[in-house]
VOLUMNU-256903 format. One record per atom (N, C-alpha, C, CB): residue in three letters; z, y, x. Coordinates in steps of 0.1 Angstrom, whole numbers, padded with zeros to 4 digits, always signed. Each point is the difference from the previous one (the first is absolute). Glycine has a CB too. Layout:
N
ALAZYX ...
//
This chain:
245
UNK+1523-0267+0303 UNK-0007-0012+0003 UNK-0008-0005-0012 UNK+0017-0006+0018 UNK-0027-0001-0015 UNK-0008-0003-0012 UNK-0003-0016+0000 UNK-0011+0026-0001 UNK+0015-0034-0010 UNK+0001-0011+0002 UNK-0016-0008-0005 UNK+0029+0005-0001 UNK-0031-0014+0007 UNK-0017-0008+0000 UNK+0006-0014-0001 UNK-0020+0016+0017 UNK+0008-0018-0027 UNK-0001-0019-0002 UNK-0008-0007+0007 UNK+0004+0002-0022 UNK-0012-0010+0030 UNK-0005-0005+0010 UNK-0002-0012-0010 UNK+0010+0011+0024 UNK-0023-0015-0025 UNK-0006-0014+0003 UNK-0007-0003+0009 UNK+0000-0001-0016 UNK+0004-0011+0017 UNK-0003-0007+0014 UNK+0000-0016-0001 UNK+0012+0020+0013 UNK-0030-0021-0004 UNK-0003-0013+0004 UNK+0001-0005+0013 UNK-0012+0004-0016 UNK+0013-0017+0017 UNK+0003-0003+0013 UNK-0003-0011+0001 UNK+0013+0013+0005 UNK-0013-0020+0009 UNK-0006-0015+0002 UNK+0012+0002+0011 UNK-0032-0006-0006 UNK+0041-0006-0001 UNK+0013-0003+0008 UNK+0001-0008+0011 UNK+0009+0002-0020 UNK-0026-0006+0026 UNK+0004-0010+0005 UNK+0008+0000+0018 UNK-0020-0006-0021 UNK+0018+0018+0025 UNK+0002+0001+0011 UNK+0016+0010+0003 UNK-0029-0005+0002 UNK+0037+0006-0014 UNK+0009+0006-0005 UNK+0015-0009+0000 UNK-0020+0013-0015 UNK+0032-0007+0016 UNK+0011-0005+0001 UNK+0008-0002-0020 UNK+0000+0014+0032 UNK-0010-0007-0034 UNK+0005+0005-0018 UNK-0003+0016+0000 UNK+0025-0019-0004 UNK-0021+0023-0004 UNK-0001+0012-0011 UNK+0012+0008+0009 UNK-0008-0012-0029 UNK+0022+0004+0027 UNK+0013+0009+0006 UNK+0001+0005+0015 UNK+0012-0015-0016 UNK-0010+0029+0017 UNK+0004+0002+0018 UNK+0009-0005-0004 UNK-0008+0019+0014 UNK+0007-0027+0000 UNK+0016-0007+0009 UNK+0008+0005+0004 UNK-0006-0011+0006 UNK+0003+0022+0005 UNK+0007+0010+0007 UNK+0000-0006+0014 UNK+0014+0008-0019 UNK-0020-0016+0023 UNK-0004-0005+0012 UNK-0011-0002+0006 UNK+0015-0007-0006 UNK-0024+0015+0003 UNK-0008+0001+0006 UNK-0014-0012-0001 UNK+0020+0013+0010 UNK-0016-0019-0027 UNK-0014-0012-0004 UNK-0008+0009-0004 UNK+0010-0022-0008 UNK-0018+0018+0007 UNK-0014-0001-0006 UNK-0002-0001-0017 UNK-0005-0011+0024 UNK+0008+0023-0031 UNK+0002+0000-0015 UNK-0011+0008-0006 UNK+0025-0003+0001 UNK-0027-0001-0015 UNK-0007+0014-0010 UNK+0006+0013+0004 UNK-0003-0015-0023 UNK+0012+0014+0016 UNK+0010+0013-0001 UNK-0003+0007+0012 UNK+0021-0011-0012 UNK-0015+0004+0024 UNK+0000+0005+0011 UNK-0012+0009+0007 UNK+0015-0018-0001 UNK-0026+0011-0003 UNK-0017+0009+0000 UNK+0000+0008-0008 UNK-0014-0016+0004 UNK+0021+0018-0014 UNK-0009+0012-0010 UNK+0018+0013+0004 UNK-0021-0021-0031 UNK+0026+0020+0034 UNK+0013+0007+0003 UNK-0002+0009+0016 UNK+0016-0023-0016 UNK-0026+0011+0023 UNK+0000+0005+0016 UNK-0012+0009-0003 UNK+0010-0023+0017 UNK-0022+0025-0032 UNK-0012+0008+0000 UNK+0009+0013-0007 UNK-0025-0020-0002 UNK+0027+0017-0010 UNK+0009+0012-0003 UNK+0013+0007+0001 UNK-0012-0007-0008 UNK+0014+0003+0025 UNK+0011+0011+0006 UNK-0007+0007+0009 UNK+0020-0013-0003 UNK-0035+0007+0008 UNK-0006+0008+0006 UNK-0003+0008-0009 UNK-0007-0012+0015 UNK-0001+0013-0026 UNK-0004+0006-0008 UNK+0012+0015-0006 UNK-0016-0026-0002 UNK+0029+0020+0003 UNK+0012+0011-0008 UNK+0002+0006+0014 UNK+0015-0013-0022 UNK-0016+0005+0034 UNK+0007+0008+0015 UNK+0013+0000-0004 UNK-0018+0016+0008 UNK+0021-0023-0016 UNK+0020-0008+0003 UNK-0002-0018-0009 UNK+0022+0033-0006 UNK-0010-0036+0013 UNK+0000-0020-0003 UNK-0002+0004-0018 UNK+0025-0016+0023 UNK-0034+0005-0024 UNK+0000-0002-0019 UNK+0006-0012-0002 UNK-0022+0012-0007 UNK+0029-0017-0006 UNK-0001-0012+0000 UNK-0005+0001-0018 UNK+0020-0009+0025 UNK-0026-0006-0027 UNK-0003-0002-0015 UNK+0007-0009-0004 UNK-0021+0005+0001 UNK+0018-0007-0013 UNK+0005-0011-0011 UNK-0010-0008-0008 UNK+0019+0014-0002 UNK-0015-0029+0008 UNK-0011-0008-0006 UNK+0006-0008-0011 UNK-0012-0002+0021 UNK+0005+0002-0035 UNK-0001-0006-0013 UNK+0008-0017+0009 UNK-0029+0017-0019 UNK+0023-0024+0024 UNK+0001-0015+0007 UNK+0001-0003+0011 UNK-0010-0005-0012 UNK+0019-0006+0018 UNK-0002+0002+0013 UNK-0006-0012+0004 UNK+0018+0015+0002 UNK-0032-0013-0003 UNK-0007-0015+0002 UNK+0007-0005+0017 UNK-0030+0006-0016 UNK+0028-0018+0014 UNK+0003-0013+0007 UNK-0014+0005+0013 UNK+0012-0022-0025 UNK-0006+0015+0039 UNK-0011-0001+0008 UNK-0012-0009-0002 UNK+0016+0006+0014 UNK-0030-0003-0013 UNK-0010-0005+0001 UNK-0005+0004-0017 UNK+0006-0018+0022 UNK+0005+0026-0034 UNK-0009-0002-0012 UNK-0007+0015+0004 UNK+0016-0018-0021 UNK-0027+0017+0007 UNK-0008+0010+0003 UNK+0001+0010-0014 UNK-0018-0016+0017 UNK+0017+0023-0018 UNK-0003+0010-0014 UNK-0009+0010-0003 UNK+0018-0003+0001 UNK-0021+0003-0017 UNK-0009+0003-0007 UNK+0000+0010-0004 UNK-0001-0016-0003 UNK+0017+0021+0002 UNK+0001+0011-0004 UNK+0017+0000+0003 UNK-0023+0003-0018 UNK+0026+0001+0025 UNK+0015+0006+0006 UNK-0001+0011-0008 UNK+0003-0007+0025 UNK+0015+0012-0027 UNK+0002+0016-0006 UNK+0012+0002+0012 UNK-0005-0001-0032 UNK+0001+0011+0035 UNK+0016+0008+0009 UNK-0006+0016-0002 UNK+0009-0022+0024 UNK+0006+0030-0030 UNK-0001+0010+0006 UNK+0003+0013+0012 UNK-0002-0012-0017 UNK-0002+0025+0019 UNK+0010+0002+0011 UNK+0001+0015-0003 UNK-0006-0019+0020 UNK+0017+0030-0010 UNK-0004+0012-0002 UNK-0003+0009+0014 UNK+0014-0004-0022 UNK-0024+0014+0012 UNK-0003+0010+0012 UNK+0003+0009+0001 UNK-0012-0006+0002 UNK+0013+0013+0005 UNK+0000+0014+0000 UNK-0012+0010+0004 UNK+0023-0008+0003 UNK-0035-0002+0003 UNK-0009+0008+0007 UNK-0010+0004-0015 UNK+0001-0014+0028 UNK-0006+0021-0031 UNK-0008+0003-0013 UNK-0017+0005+0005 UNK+0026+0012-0015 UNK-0026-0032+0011 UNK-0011-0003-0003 UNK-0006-0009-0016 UNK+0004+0004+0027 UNK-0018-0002-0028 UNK-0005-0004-0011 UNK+0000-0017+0006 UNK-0014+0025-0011 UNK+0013-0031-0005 UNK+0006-0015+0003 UNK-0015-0010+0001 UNK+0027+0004-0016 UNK-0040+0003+0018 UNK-0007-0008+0004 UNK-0005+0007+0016 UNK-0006-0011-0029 UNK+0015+0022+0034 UNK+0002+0001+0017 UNK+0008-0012+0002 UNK+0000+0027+0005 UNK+0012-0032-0012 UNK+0012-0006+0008 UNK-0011-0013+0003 UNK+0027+0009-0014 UNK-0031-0012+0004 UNK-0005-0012-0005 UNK-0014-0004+0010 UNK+0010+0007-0025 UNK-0018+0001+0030 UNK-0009+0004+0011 UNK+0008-0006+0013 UNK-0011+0025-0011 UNK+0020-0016+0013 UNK+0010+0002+0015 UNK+0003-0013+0003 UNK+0012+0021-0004 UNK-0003-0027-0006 UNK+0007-0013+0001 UNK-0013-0013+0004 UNK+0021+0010-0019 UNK-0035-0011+0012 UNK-0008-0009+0002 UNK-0008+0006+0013 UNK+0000-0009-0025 UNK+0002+0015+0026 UNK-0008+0008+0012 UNK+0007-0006+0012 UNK-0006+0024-0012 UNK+0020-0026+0013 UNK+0006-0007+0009 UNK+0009-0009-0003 UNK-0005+0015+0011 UNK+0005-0024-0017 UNK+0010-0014-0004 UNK-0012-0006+0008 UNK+0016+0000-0029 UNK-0009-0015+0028 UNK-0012-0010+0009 UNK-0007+0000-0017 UNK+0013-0021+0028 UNK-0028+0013-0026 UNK-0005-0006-0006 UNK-0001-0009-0010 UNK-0001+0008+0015 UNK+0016-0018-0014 UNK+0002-0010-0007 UNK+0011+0008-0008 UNK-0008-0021+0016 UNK+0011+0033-0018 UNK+0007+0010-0009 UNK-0007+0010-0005 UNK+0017-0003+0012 UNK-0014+0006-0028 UNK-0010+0007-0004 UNK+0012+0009-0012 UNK-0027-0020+0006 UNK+0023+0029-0006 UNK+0007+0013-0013 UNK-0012+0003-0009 UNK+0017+0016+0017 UNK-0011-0027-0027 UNK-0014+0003-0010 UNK-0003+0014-0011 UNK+0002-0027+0000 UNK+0017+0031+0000 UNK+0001+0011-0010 UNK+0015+0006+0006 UNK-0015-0012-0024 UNK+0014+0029+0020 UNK+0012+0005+0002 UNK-0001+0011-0009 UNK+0003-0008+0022 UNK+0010+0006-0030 UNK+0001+0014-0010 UNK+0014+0002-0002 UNK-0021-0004-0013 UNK+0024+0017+0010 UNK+0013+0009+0000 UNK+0005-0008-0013 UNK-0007+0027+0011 UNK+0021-0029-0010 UNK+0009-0010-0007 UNK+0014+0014-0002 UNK-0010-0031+0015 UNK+0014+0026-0027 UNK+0011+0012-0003 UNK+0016-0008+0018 UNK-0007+0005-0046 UNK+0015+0006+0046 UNK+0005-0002+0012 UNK+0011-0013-0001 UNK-0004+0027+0005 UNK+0007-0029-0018 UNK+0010-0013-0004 UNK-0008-0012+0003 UNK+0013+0012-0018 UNK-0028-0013+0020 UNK-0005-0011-0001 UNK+0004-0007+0011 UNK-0017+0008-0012 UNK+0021-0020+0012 UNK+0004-0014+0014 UNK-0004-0008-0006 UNK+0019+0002+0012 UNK-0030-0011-0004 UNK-0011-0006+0001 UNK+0004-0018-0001 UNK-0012+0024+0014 UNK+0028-0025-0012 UNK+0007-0014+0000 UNK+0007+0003-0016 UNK+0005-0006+0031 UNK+0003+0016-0035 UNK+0009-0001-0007 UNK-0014+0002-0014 UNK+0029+0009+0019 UNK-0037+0002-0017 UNK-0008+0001-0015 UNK-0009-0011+0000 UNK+0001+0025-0003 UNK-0006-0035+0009 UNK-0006-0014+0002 UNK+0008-0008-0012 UNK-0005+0001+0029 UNK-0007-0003-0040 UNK+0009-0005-0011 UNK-0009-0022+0002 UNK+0005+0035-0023 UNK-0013-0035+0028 UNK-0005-0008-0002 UNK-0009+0000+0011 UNK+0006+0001-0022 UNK-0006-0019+0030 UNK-0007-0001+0015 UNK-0008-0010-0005 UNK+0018+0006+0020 UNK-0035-0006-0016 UNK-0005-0015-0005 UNK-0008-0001+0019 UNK-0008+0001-0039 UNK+0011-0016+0035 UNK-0005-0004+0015 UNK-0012-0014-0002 UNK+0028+0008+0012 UNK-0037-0008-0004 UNK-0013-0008+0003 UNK+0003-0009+0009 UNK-0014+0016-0005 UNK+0011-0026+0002 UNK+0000-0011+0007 UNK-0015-0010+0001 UNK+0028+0001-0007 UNK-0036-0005+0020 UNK-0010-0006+0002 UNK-0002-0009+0004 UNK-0002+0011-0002 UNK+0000-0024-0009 UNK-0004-0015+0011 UNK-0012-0001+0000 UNK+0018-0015-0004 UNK-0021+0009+0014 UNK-0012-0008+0002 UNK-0003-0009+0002 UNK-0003+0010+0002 UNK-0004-0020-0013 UNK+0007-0012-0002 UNK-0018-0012-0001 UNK+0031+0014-0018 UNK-0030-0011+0031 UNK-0013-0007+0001 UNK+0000-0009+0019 UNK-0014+0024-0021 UNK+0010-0039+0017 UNK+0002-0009+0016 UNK-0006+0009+0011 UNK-0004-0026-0010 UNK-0004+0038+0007 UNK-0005+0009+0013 UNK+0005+0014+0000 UNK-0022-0014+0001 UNK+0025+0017+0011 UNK+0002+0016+0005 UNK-0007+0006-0011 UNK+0002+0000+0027 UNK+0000+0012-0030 UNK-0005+0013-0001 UNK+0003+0010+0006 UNK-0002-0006-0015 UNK-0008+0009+0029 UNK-0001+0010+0008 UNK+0004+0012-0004 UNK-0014-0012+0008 UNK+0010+0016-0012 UNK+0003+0016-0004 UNK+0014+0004-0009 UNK-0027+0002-0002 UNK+0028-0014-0003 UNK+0012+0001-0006 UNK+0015-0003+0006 UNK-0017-0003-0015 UNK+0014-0009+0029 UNK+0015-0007+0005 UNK+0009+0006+0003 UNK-0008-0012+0007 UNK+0008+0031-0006 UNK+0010+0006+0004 UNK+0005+0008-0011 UNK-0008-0001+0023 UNK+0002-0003-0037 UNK+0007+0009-0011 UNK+0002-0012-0011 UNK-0013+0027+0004 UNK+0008-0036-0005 UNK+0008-0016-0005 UNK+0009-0008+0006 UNK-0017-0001-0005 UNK+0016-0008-0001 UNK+0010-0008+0004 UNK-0009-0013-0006 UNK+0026+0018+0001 UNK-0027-0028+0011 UNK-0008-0012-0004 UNK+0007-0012-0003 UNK-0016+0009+0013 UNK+0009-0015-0028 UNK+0007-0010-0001 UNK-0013-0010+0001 UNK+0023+0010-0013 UNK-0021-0020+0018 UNK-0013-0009+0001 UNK+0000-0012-0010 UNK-0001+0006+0024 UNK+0014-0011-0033 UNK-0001-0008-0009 UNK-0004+0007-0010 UNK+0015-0012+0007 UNK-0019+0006-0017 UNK-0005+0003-0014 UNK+0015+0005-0006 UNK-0023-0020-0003 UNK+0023+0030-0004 UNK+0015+0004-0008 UNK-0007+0000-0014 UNK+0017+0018+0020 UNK-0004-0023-0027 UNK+0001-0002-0018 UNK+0000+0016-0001 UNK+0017-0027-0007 UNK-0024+0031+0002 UNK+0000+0012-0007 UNK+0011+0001-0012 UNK-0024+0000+0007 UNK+0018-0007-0016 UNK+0008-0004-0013 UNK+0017+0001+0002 UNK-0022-0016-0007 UNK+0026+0007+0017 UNK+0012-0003+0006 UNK+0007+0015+0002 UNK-0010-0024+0011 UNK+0001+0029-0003 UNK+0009+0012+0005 UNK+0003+0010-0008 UNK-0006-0004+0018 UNK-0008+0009-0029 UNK+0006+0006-0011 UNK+0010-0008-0007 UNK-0020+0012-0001 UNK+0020-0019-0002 UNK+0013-0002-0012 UNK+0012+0002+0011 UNK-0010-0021-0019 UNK+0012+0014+0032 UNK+0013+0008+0006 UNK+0003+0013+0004 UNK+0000-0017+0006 UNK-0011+0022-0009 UNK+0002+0013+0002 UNK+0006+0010-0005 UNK-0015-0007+0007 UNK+0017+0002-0020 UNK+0006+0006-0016 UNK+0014-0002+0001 UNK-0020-0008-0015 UNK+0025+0002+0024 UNK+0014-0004+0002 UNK+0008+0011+0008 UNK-0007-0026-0001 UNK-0004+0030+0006 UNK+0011+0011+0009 UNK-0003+0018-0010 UNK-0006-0016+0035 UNK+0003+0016-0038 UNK-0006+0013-0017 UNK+0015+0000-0004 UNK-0030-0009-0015 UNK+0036+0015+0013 UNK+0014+0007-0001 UNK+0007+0009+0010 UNK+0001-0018-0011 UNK+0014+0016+0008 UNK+0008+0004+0006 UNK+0005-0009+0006 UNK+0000+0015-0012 UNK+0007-0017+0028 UNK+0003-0009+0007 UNK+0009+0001+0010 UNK-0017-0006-0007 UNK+0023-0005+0010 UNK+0009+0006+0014 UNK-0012-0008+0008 UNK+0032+0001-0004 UNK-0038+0002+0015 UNK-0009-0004+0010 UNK+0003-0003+0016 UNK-0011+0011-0018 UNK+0023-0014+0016 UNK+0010-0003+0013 UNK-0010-0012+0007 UNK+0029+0006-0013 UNK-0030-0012+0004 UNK-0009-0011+0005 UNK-0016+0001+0005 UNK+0016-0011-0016 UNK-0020+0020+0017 UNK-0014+0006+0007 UNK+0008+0013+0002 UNK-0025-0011-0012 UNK+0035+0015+0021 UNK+0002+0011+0010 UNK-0001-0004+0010 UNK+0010+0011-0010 UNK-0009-0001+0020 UNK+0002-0009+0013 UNK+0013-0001+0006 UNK-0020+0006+0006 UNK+0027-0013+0001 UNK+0014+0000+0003 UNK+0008+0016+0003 UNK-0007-0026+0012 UNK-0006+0032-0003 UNK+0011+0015+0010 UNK+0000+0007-0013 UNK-0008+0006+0030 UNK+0001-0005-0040 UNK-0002+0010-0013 UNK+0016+0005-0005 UNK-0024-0014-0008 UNK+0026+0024+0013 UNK+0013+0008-0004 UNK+0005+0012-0014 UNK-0004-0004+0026 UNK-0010-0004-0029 UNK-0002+0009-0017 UNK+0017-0006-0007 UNK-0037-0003-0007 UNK+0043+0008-0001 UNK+0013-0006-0003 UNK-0006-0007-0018 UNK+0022+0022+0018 UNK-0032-0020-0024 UNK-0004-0005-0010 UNK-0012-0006+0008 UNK+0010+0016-0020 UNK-0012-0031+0014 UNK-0013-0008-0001 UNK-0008+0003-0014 UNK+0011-0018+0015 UNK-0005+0025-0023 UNK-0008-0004-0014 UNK-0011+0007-0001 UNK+0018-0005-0013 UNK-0028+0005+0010 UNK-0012+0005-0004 UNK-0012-0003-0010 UNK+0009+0005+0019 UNK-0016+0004-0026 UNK-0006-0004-0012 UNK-0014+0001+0003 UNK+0019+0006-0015 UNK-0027-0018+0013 UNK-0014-0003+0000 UNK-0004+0001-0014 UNK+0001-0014+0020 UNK-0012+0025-0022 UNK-0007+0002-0012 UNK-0010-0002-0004 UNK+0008+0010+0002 UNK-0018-0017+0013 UNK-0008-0004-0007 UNK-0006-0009+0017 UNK-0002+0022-0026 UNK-0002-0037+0023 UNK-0005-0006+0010 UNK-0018-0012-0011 UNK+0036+0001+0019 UNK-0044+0009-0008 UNK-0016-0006-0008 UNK-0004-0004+0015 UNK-0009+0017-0025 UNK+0002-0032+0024 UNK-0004-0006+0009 UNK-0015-0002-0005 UNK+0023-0008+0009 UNK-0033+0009-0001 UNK-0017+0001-0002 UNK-0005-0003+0011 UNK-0002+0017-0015 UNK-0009-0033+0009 UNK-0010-0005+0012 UNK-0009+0005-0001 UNK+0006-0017+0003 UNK-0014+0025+0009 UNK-0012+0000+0000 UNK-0009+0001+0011 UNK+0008+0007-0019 UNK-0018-0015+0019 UNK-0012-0002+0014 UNK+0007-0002+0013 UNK-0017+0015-0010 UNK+0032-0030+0010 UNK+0002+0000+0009 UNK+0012+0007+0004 UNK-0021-0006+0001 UNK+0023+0016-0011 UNK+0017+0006+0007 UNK+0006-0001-0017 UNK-0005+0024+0027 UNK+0022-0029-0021 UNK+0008+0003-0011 UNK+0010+0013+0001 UNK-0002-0024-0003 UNK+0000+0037-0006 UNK+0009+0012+0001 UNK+0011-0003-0009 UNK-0017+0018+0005 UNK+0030-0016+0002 UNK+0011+0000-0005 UNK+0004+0018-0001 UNK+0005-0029+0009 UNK-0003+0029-0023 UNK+0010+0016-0001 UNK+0010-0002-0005 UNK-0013+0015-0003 UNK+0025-0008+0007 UNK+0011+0000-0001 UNK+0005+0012-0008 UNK+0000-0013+0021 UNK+0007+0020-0033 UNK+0002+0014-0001 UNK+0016-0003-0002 UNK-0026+0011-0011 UNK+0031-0003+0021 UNK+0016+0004-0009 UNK+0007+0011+0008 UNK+0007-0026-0008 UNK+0004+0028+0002 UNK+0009+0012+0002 UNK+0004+0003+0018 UNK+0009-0007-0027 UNK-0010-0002+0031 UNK+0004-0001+0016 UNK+0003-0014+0000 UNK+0011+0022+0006 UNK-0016-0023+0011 UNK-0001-0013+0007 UNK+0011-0006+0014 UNK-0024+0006-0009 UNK+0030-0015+0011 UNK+0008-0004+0012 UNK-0009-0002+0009 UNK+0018-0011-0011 UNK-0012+0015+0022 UNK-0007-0003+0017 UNK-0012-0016-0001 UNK+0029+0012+0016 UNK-0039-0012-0014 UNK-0005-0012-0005 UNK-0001-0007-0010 UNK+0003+0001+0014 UNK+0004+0003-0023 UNK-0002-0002-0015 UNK-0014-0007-0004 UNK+0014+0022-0003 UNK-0022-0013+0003 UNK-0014-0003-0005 UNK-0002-0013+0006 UNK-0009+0025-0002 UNK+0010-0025+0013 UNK-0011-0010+0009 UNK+0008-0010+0000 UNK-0014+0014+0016 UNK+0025-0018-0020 UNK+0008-0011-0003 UNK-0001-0003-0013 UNK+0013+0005+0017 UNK-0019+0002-0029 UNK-0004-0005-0012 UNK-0010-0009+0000 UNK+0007+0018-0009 UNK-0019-0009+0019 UNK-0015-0006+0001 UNK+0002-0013+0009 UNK-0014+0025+0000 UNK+0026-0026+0011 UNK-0001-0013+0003 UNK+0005-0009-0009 UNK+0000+0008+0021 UNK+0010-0006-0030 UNK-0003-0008-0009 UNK-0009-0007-0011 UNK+0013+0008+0008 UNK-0019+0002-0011 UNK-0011-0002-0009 UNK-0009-0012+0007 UNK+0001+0026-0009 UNK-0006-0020+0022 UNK-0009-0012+0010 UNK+0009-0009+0001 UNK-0015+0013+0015 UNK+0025-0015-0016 UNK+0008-0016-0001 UNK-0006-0008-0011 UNK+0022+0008+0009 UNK-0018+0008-0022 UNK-0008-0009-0013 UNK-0012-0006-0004 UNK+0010+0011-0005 UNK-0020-0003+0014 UNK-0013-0002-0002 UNK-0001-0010+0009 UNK-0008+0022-0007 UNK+0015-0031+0016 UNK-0003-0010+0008 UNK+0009-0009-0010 UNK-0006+0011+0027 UNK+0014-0008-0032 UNK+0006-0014-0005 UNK+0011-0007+0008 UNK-0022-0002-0007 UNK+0029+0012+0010 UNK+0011-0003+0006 UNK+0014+0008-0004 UNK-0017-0006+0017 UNK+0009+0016-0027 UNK+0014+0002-0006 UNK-0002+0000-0017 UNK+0008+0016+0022 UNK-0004-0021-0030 UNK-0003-0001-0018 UNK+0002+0015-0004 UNK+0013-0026-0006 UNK-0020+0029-0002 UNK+0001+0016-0007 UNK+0015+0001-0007 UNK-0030+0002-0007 UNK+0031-0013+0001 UNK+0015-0001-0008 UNK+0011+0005+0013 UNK-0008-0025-0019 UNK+0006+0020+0031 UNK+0013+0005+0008 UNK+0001+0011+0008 UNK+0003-0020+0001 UNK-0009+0029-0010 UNK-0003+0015+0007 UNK+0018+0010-0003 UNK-0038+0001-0009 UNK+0045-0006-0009 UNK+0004+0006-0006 UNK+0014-0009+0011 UNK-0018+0008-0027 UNK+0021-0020+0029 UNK+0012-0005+0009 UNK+0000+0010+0013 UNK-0002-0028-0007 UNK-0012+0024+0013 UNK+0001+0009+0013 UNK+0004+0015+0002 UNK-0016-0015+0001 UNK+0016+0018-0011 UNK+0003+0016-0003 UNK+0014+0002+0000 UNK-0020+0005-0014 UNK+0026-0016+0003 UNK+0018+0005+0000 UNK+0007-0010+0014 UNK+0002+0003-0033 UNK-0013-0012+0035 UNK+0010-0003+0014 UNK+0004+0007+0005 UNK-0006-0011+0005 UNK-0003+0021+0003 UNK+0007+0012+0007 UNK-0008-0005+0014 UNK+0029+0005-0014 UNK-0032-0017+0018 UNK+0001-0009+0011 UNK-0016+0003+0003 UNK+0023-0020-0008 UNK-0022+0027+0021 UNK-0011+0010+0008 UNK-0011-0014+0002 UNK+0018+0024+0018 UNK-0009-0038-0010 UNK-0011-0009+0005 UNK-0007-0010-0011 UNK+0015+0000+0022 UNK-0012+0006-0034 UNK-0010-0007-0012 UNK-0015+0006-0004 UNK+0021-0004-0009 UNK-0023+0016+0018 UNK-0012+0005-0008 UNK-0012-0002+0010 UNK+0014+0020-0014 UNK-0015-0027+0017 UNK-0011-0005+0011 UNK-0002+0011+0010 UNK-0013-0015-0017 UNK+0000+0012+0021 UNK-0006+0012+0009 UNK+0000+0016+0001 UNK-0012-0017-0002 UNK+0015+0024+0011 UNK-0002+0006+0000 UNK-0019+0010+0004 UNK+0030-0010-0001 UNK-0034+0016-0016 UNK-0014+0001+0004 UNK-0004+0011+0010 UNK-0005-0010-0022 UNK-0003+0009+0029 UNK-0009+0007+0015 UNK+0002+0019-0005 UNK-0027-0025+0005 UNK+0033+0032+0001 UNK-0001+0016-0002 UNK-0013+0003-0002 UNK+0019+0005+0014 UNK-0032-0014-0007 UNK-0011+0011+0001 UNK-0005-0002-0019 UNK-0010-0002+0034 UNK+0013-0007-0039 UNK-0009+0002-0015 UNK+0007+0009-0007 UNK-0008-0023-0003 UNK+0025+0030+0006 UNK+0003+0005-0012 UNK-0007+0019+0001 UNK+0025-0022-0003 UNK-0022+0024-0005 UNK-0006+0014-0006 UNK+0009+0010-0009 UNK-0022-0013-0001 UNK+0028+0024+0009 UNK+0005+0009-0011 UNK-0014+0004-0008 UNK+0024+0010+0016 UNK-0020-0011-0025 UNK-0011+0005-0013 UNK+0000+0013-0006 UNK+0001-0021-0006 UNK+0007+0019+0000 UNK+0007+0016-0009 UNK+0011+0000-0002 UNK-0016+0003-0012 UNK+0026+0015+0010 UNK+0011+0002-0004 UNK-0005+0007-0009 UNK+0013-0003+0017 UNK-0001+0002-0024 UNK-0002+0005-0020 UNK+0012+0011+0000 UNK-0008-0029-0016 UNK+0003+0038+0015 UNK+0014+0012+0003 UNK+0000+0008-0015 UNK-0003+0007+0032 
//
């Protein structure tokens, strides 16, 4: 068998998440697994770097899988876009030594986040933003943003069913940038809790409204205590970005 690395884009919006269920939802996984078992003519399954959340979208997913059919990797790469829907795309595929796994050699996940932060819609954008119609402190939310840049227990932005047996995880790097009407939030670290992300960003929009002080980002964290971190922010603005392998 010969093992391939897969990148992959996608627009999450009409998606259950990234993970098959085993019941028959509507997943990433599940589309690119149901093209390449046609393709092997037995069940395949892959492995994805993340298991985005329903409705997020990505930039660049990593999962790999193995074959046995022997083909060249810009046929696989043909095949798979040739029949995934539309809102799935295989931007690249190349032969990976056979030890490669696409979750465990994932040394580093950075994720995109998009507001739009203007009193009117943006059409083209409402289904890959997330709209805030107050004015947000910029300033505000960078400086809280610096508070979560470590190592952490993050019990307090997981979500309750999260059965991971460690909350801790390390953020390496969080840069927030306004520009022409949207604020991008990136996120880079080692791995992320179920909602993780989008429970930071709803904090942040607490900050930038002024309802939560930047100083009480560092309490909120060792509380532990899930109903302190405000909002949870909209799936459609976040963005897998890149994995750093």
């Amino acid at each position: 068998m010969t093992n391939y690395k897969l990148t992959i884009q996608y627009d999450g919006g009409r998606y259950k998440g990234w993970q098959r269920l085993g019941n028959g939802e509507n997943t990433i996984q599940e589309k690119i697994e149901q093209v390449l078992s046609e393709l092997e003519g037995e069940k395949v399954e892959i492995i994805g770097s993340s298991r985005t959340d329903a409705g997020v979208h990505a930039l660049a997913q990593m999962a790999n899988v193995k074959l046995n059919k022997k083909l060249t990797e810009s046929k696989i790469r043909a095949y798979l876009n040739r029949y995934l829907p539309q809102d799935i795309s295989v931007i690249e595929v190349i032969k990976v030594p056979d030890r490669f796994h696409a979750r465990y050699h994932a040394k580093d996940k950075t994720y995109l986040y998009k507001i739009w932060n203007k009193d009117y819609s943006h059409p083209f954008m409402r289904k890959y933003s997330m709209h805030i119609e107050n004015k947000l402190d910029v300033d505000k939310m960078i400086k809280a943003g610096q508070y979560f840049i470590g190592e952490h227990d993050f019990t307090a932005y997981s979500n309750a069913k999260s059965k991971k047996k460690t909350k801790v995880r390390s953020i390496n790097a969080l840069e927030i940038e306004e520009k022409e009407g949207f604020i991008y939030i990136r996120v880079r670290g080692n791995g992320f809790l179920y909602n993780m992300v989008r429970k930071m960003v709803g904090t942040l929009i607490e900050v930038g409204l002024g309802n939560i002080d930047p100083e009480n980002i560092p309490g909120i964290i060792e509380s532990k205590e899930r109903n302190q971190t405000g909002r949870l922010a909209d799936a459609c603005g976040l963005y897998l970005e890149k994995i750093d392998v």
